[in-house]
C-alpha positions in Angstrom: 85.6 97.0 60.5 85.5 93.5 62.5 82.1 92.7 64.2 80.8 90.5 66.7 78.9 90.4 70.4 79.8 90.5 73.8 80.1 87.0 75.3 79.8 88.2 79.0 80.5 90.9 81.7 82.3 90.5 84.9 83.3 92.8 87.5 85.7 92.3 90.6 84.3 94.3 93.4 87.6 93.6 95.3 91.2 94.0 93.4 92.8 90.5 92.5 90.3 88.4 94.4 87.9 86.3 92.0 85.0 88.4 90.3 81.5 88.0 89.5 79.8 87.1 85.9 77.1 90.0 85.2 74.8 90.1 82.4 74.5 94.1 82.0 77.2 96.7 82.9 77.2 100.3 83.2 80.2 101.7 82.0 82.1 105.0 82.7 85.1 107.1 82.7 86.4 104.4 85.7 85.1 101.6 84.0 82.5 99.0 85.2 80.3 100.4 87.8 81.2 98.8 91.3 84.8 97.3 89.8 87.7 97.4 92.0 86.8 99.9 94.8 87.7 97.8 97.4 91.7 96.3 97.7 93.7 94.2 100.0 96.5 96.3 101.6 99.7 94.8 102.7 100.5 96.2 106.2 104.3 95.4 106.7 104.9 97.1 103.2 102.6 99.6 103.0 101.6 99.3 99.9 98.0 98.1 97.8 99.3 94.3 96.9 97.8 92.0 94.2 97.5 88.4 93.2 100.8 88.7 91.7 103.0 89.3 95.3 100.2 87.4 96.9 99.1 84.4 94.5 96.5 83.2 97.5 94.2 86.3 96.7 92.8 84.5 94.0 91.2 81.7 95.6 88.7 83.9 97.7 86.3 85.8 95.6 84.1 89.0 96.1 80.3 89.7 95.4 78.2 92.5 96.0 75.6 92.2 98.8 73.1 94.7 96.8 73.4 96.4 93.3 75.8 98.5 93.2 74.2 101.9 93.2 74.8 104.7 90.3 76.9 107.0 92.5 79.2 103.5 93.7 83.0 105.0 93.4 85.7 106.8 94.5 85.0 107.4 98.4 82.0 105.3 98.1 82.3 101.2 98.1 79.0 99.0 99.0 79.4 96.4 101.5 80.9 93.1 99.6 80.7 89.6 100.8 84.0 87.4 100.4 83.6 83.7 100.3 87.1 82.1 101.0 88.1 78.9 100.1 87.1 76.7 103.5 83.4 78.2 101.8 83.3 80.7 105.0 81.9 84.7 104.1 82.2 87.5 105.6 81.3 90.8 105.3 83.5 94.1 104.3 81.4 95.5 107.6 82.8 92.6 109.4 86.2 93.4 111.6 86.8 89.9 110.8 87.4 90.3 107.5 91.0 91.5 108.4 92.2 88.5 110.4 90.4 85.9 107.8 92.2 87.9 105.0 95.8 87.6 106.8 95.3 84.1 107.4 94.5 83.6 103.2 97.4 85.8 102.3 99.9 84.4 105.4 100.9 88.2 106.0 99.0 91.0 108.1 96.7 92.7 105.1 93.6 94.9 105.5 90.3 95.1 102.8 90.4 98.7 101.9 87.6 100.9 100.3 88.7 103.0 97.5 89.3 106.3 98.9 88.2 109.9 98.0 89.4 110.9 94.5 91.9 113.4 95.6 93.1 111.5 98.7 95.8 109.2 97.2 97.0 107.3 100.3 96.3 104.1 99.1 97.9 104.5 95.7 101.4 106.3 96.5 104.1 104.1 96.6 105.9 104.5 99.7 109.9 105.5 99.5 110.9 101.7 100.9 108.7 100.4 98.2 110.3 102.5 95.4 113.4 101.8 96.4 112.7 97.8 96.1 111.2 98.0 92.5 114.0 96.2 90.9 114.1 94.7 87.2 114.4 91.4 89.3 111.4 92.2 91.1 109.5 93.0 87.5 111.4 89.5 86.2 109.3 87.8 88.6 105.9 89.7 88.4 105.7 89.2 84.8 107.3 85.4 85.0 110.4 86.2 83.1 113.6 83.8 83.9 117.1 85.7 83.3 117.2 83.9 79.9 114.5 85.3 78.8 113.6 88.5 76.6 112.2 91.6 79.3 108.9 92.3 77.7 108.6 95.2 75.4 107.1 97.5 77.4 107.8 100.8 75.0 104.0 100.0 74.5 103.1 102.0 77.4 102.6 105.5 77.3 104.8 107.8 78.8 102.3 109.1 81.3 101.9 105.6 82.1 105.3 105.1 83.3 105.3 108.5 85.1 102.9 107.3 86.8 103.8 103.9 87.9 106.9 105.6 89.5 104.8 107.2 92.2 101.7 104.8 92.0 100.8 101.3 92.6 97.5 101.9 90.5 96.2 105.3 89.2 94.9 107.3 91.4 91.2 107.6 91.9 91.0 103.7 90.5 92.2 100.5 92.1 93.0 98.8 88.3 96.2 98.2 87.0 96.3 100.4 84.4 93.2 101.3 82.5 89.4 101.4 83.2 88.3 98.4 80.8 90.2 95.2 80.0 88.5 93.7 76.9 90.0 90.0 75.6 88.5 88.1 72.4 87.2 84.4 72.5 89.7 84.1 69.6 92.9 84.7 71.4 91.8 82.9 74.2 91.2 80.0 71.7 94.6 80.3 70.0 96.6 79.9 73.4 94.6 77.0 74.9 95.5 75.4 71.3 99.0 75.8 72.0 99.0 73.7 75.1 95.8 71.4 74.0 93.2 72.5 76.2 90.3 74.8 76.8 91.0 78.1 78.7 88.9 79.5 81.5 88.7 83.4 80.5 88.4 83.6 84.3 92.5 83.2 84.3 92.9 86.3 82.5 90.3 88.4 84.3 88.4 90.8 81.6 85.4 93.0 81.8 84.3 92.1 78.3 84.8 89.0 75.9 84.0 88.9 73.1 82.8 87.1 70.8 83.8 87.9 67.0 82.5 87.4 63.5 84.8 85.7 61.2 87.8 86.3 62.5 90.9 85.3 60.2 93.3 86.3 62.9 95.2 84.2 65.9 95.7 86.9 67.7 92.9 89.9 66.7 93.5 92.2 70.0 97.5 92.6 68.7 96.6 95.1 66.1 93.9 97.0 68.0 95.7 99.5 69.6 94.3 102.5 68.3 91.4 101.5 67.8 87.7 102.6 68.5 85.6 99.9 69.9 81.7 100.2 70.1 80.3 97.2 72.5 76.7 98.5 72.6 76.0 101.7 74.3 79.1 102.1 74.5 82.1 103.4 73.1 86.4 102.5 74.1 89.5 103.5 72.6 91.9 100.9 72.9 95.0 102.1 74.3 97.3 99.4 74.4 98.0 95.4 74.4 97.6 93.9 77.8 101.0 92.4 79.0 100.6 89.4 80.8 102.5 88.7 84.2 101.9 85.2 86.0 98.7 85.3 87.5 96.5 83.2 84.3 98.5 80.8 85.8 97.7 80.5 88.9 94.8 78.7 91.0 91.5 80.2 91.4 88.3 78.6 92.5 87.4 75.6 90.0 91.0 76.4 88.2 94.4 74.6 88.8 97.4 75.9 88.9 99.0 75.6 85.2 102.5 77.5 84.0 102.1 76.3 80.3 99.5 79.5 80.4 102.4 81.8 80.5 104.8 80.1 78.7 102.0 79.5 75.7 101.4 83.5 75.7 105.1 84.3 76.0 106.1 82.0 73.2 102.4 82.8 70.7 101.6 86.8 71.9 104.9 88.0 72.7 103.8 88.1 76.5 100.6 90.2 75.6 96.8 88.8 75.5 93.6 91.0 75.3 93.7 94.9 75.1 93.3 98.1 78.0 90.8 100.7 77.0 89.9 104.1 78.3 86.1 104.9 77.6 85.5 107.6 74.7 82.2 107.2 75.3 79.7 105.8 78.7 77.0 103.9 78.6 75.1 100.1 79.2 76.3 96.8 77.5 74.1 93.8 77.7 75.1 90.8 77.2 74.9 89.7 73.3 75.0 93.1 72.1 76.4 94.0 69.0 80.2 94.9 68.8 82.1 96.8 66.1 86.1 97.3 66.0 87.2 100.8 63.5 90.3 100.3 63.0 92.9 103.8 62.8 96.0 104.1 60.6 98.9 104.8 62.2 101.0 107.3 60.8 104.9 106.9 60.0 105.5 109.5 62.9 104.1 107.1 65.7 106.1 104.2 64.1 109.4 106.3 64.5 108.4 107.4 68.5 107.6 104.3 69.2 110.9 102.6 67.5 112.6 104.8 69.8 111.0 104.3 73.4 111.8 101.2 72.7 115.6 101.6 71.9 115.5 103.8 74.8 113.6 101.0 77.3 115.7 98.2 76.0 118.8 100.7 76.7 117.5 101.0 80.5 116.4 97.8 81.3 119.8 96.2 80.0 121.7 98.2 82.5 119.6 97.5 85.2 119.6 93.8 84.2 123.6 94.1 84.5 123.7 96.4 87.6 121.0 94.2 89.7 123.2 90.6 88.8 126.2 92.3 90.0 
């Protein structure tokens, strides 16, 4: 058992812009109430984009104009104000918001509101886009030269992957993968170490950090997976590492651009910092309240299906490595 508190809270009303600090969440089977249900959509490609295709998204960010209410979701999104760099905000009820977004990103986009839960326009990957996911394409997302190891992404479940085949985020959420993304003071200690300086958590973009009692590990998260995680009222099962692409190092308000970031997490975390979580159980976190990390056994069986999605990934990726360099 490994305790501790929750550092802070933040939610990001609008995919892969910047996010606001709160001090109480409600969480639910979707995560934080009010995150994500709004995205930028990239017109010429027809697809929901993010901060990794379009770095400049990070520089605006998104708050809120009221509280989010209890029924915020899925088919229901409360007006935001964005505040873009030149210090300018405008309102999602603003037609404006369009052009001023296009102008930030230097492409035609639109500020979408997350749509109905069984309408999945906005998540389904269009046939052209399918057809230009590429390992190159993933080489680049997740800052990967052609020297360098593909990530080991056997982690993933195999729903997961079914579903990023017809998705660019799940349907009914506008997250990358899972509801709650939960990274530990610890971690984000042990990479600014490795490249001398102190890390803004805001580069790596969680729900929840934590802060941990006593912790004799670098790296805590790594082993988590598994896991059942109570941060006050409420209870996550930790699904899986979170792989890291390049946007911790890119610019955001207040933050400079700095590649060491990825590199440090490559070369100390094997590419992977903080952990995804689906919620087991919902309810409010404050805060400073108490956290508590069970830790399950893993039996000899998940070692042995694991060992082989891998083999099997590594098999796959390899020969698209060799058929995309051709």
């Amino acid at each position: 058992m490994t305790g501790g508190r929750v550092a802070a809270l933040w939610r990001y009303p609008v995919k892969s812009l910047g996010g606001e600090p709160i001090e109480q969440a409600t969480i639910g089977p979707r995560g934080v109430l009010g995150d994500r249900l709004w995205a930028v959509r990239d017109v010429e490609r027809d697809v929901t984009t993010s901060a990794r295709r379009i770095p400049a998204l990070l520089t605006a960010t998104a708050r809120y104009v009221g509280e989010a209410p209890p029924d915020a979701g899925p088919g229901n999104s409360p007006e935001v104000e964005i505040t873009f760099p030149d210090g300018a905000v405008v309102s999602s009820r603003d037609d404006a918001v369009h052009a001023r977004l296009s102008q930030l990103a230097g492409r035609t986009v639109r500020l979408t509101a997350l749509p109905p839960v069984d309408d999945t326009s906005l998540h389904r990957l269009s046939r052209a886009e399918r057809a230009n996911t590429s390992v190159t394409s993933l080489r680049r997302d997740f800052g990967v030269t052609d020297e360098e190891k593909f990530p080991d992404i056997s982690m993933f479940r195999m729903s997961d992957m079914a579903m990023f085949a017809r998705y660019s985020t799940p349907p009914g959420m506008f997250v990358d993968l899972a509801p709650v993304h939960v990274l530990s003071q610890t971690s984000l200690a042990t990479i600014g170490a490795e490249i001398g300086t102190e890390l803004d958590p805001r580069r790596f973009r969680p729900n929840v950090l934590l802060a941990l009692d006593d912790s004799d590990e670098d790296l805590p998260e790594s082993g988590w997976t598994g896991a059942r995680l109570t941060v006050g009222g409420v209870v996550l099962d930790v699904v899986m590492p979170t792989i890291r692409c390049v946007v911790p190092s890119r610019a955001q308000p207040g933050i400079e651009v700095d590649r060491r970031v990825t590199r440090a997490v490559a070369a100390k975390a094997q590419r992977c910092l903080g952990v995804y979580c689906d919620v087991e159980s919902a309810g409010r976190v404050t805060v400073g309240d108490a956290v508590a990390v069970r830790q399950q056994r893993q039996g000899p069986l998940a070692d042995v299906a694991r060992r082989s999605k891998r083999l099997a990934f590594r098999m796959a990726t390899s020969a698209a490595d060799r058929l995309t360099r051709r």
